[in-house]
C-alpha positions as CSV (number, residue, x, y, z in Angstrom):
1,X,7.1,47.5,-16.2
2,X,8.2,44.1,-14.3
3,X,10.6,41.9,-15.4
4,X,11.7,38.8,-13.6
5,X,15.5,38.1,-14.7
6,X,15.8,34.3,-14.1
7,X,19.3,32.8,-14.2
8,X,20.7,29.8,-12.2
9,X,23.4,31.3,-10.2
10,X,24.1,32.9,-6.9
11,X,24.1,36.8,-7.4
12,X,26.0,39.0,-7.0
13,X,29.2,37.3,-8.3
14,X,31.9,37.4,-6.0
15,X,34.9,37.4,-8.4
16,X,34.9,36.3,-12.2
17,X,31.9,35.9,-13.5
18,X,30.4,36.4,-17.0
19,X,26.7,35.8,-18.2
20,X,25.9,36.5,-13.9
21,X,27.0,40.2,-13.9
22,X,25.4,40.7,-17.2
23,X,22.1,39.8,-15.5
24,X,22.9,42.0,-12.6
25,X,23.4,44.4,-14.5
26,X,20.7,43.9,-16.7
27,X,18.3,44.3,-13.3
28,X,20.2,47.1,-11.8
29,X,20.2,49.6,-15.0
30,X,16.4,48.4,-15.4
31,X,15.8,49.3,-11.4
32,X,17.8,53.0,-12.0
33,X,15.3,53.4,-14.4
34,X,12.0,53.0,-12.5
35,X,11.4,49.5,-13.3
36,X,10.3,46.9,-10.8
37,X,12.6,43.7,-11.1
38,X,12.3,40.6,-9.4
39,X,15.3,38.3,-9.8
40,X,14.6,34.2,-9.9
41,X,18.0,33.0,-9.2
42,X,20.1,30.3,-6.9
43,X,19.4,30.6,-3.4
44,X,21.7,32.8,-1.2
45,X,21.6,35.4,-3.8
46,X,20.6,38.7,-2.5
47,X,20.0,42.1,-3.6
48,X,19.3,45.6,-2.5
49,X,17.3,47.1,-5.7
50,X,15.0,44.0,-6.4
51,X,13.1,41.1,-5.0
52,X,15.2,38.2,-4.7
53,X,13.3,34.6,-5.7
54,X,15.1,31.2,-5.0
55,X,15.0,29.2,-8.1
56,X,14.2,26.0,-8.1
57,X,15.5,24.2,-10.9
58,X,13.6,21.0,-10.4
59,X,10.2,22.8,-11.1
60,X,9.2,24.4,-14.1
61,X,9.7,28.1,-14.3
62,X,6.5,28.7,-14.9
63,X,4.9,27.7,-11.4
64,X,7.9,30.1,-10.2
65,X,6.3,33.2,-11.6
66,X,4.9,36.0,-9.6
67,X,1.8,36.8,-10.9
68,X,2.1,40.6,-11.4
69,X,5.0,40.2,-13.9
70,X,4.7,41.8,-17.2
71,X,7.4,39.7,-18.3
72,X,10.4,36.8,-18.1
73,X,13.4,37.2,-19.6
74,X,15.1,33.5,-19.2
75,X,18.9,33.4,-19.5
76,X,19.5,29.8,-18.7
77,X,16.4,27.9,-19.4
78,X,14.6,27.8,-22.8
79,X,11.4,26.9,-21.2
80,X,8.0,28.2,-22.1
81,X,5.8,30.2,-19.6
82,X,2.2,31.4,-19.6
83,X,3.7,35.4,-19.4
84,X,5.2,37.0,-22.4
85,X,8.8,36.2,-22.6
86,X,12.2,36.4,-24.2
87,X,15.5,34.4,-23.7
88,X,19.1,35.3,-24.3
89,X,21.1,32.4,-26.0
90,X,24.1,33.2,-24.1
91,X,26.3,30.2,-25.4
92,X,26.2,28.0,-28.2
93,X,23.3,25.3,-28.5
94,X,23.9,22.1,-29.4
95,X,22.8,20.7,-32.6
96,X,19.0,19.6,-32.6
97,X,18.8,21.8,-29.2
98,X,15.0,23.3,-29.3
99,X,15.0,27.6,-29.5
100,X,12.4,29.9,-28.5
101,X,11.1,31.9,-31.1
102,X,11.6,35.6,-29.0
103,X,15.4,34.3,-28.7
104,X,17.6,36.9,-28.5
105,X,21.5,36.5,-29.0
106,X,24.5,38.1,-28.0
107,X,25.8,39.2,-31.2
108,X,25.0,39.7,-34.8
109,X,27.3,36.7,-36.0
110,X,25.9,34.4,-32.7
111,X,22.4,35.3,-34.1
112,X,23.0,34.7,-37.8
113,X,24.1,31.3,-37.1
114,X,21.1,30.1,-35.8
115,X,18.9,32.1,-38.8
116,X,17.6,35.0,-36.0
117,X,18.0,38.6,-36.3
118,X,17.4,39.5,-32.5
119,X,20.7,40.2,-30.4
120,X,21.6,42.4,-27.8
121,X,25.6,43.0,-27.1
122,X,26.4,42.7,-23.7
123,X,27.5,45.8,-21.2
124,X,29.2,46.2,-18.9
125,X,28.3,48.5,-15.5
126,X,31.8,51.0,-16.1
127,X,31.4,52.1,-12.4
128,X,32.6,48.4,-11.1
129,X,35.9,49.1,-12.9
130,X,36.9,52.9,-12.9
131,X,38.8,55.1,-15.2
132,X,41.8,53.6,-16.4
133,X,45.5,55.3,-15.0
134,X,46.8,55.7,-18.8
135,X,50.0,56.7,-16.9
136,X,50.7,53.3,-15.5
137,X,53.4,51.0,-17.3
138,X,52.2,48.0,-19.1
139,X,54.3,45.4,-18.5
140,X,52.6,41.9,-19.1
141,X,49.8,40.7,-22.0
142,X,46.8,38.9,-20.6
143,X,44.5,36.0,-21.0
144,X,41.0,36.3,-19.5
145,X,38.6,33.3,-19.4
146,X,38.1,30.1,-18.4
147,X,41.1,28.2,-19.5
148,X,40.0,24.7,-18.9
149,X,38.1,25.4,-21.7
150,X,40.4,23.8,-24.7
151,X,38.2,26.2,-27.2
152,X,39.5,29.1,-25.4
153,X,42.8,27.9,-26.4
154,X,44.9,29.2,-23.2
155,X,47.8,26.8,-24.5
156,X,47.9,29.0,-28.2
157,X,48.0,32.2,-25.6
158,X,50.9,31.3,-23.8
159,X,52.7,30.1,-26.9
160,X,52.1,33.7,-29.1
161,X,53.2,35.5,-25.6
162,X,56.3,33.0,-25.5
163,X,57.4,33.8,-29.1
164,X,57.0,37.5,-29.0
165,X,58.6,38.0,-25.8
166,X,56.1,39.0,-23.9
167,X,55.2,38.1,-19.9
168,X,51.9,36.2,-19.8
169,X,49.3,36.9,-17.0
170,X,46.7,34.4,-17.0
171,X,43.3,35.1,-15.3
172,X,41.3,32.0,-15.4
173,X,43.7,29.3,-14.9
174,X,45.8,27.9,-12.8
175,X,49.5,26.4,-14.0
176,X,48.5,22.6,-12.4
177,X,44.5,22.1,-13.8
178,X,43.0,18.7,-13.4
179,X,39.7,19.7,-14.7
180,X,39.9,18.8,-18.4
181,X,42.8,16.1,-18.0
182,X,45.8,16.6,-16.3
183,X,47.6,19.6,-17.9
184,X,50.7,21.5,-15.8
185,X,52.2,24.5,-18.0
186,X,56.1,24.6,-17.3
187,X,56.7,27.7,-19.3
188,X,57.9,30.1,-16.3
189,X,57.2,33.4,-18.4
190,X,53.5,32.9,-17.4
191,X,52.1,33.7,-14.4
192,X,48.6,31.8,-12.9
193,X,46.0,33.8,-10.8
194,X,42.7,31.8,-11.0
195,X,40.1,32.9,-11.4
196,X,40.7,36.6,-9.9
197,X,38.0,39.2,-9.8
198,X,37.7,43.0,-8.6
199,X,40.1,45.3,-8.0
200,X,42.7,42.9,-8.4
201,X,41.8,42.1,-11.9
202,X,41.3,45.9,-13.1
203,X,44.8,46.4,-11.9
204,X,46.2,43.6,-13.8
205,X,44.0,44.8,-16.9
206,X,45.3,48.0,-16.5
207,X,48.8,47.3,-16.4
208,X,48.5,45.3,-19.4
209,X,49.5,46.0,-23.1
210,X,47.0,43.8,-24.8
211,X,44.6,40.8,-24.4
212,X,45.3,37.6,-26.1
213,X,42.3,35.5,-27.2
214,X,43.5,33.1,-30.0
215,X,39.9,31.2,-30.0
216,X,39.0,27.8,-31.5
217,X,35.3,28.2,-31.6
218,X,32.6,30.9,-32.2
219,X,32.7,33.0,-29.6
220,X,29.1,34.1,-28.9
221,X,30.5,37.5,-27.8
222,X,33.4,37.3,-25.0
223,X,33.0,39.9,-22.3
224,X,36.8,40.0,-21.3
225,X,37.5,41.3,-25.2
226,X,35.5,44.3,-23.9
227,X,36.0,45.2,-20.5
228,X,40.1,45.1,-21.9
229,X,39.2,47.6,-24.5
230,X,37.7,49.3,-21.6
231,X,41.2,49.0,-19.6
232,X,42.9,50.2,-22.8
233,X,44.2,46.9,-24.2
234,X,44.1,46.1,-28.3
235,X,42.6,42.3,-28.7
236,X,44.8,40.4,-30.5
237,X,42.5,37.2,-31.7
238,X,41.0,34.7,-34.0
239,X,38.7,35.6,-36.8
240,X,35.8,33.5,-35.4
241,X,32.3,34.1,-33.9
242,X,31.9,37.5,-32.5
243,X,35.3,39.0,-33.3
244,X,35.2,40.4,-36.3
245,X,31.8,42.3,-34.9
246,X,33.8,43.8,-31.6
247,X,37.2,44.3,-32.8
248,X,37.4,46.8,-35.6
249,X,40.7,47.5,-36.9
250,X,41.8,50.6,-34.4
251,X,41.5,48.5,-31.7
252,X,43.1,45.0,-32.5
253,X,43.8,42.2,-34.7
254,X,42.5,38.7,-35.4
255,X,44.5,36.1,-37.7
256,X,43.7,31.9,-37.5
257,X,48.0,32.6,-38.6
258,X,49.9,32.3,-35.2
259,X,52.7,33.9,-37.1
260,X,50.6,37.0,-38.0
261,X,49.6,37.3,-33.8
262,X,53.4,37.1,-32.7
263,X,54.3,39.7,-35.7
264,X,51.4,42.1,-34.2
265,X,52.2,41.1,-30.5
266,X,56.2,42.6,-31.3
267,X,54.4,45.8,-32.8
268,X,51.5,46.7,-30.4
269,X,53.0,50.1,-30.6
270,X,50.2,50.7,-33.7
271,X,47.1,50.8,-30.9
272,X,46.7,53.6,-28.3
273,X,45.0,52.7,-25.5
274,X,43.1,55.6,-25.0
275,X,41.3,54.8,-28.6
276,X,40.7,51.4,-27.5
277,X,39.2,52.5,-23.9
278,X,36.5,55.3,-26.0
279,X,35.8,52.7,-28.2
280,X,34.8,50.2,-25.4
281,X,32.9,53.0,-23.3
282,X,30.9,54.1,-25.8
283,X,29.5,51.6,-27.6
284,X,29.4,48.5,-24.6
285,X,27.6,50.0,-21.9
286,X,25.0,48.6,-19.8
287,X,22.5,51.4,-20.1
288,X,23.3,50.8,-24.4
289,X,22.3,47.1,-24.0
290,X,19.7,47.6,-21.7
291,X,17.8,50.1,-23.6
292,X,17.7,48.0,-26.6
293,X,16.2,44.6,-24.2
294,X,13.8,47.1,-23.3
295,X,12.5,47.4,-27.1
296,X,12.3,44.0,-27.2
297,X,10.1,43.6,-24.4
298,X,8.3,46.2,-25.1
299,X,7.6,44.3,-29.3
300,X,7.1,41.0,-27.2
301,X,4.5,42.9,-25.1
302,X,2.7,44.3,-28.3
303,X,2.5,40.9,-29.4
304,X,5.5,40.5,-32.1
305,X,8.1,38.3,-32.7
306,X,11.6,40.0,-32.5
307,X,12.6,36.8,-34.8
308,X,11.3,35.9,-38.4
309,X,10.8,32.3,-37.3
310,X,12.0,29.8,-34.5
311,X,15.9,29.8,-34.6
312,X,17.0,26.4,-35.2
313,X,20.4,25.1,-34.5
314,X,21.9,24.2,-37.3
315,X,24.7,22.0,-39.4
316,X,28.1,20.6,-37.3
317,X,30.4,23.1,-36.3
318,X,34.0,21.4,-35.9
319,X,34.6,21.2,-32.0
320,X,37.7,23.0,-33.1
321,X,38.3,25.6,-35.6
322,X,41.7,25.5,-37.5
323,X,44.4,27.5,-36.2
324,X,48.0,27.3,-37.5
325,X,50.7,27.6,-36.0
């Protein structure tokens, strides 16, 4: 089969990056498998184990297309194209946003939402981050995303790590960000590393006795809650979006309560990272998510729909969902 993976970034991602290494590894597990892959994406991008196409976003993806493709899978464009396609909804649409019918999400809950049934959960490619050293000492809790983000709610992070006395490593951020406002964090307990990728964030995830992601939105999945179950670190978070879907009870805890989080966060003696590093490794790997993309293309090739109908955005979300403190 070929699949051309478009996406409108420069790959491979040199440090943190989220939907762009799910697409490279999307194409890698796909190549390892004997597929041909041609990757549409921003120019500069290169790659040893596909074809590397510069996209052009000011041109329709369809005049983009190599013609021998079996099929496009979109993952930042909802366009239409004359090949047999799919698109992953990696974020949330906005309201009165047109869908394609062969959408697929990122989780069950980020499907439901928009009344589709298709989703595949993200992996992640376990060879970029190693075995975890269980014998380490975990001396900090961590937040992991982009923190200018006021839904990812960096500033409830740093309080719950504040109150249960924990030391607060922040990857995402930095203490002085004029990106959303001016905002400069005084509390000296955290500590700012931007937005830090490779071996320096496994070794901060590793040394790390859980993740904190206290939410404000639906999370449409969240790949740091898995790759720090993967570096054996419970996820203590808000009930919303994905959360309840990834973080079963063995391997973290979600409350809207800031009060519950800080009592957890002074007990996180209940998890064992081991059990939350199993959990991770066996059920978010790329070769699990991209053996089920491969049974959608392979429905969408037969001439199915992987959806009941269009998925339609729907209703008004509050831009912030309640948290109290």
């Amino acid at each position: 089969m070929h699949i051309l993976l478009q996406h409108n970034a420069l790959l491979p991602v040199s440090e943190y990056g989220g939907t762009e290494r799910v697409v490279w590894w999307l194409g890698k597990c796909l190549s390892a498998w004997g597929h041909k892959v041609t990757f549409l994406v921003k120019e500069g991008s290169k790659c040893s184990f596909a074809r590397v196409i510069a996209y052009n976003p000011a041109l329709p993806v369809d005049e983009q297309i190599p013609e021998d493709v079996d099929i496009v899978h979109l993952h930042s464009s909802y366009e239409s194209t004359r090949k047999p396609q799919v698109v992953t909804v990696h974020g949330n649409p906005h309201t009165g946003e047109p869908l394609q019918a062969n959408s697929i999400f990122v989780s069950e809950n980020h499907a439901q939402r928009y009344g589709a049934k298709a989703f595949v959960h993200n992996g992640l490619d376990f060879s970029e981050y190693g075995k975890p050293d269980f014998t380490l000492k975990r001396k900090h809790v961590h937040f992991l995303g982009k923190a200018a983000w006021r839904v990812k709610n960096v500033k409830g992070a740093i309080a719950l790590a504040k109150a249960s006395h924990h030391r607060l490593v922040v990857m995402g951020g930095h203490r002085l960000n004029f990106k959303m406002g001016f905002r400069f964090t005084l509390d000296w307990h955290v500590r700012f590393y931007g937005m830090v990728g490779g071996k320096k964030k496994n070794q901060l995830l590793n040394q790390s006795q859980a993740l904190l992601f206290p939410v404000l939105w639906h999370e449409p999945f969240g790949i740091a809650i898995t790759e720090s179950l993967y570096m054996g670190c419970p996820v203590i978070g808000t009930p919303y979006g994905s959360l309840p879907e990834l973080v079963v009870p063995a391997v973290g805890f979600l409350s809207n309560k800031a009060s519950e989080l800080v009592a957890q966060l002074q007990d996180l003696r209940s998890f064992d990272a081991k059990t939350c590093h199993e959990y991770a490794r066996d059920l978010f790997s790329a070769e699990a998510m991209t053996r089920k993309y491969l049974q959608y293309y392979e429905t969408v090739l037969a001439g199915h729909s992987i959806n009941l109908g269009v998925p339609q955005t729907m209703g008004h979300t509050p831009k912030f969902l309640p948290y109290f403190d």
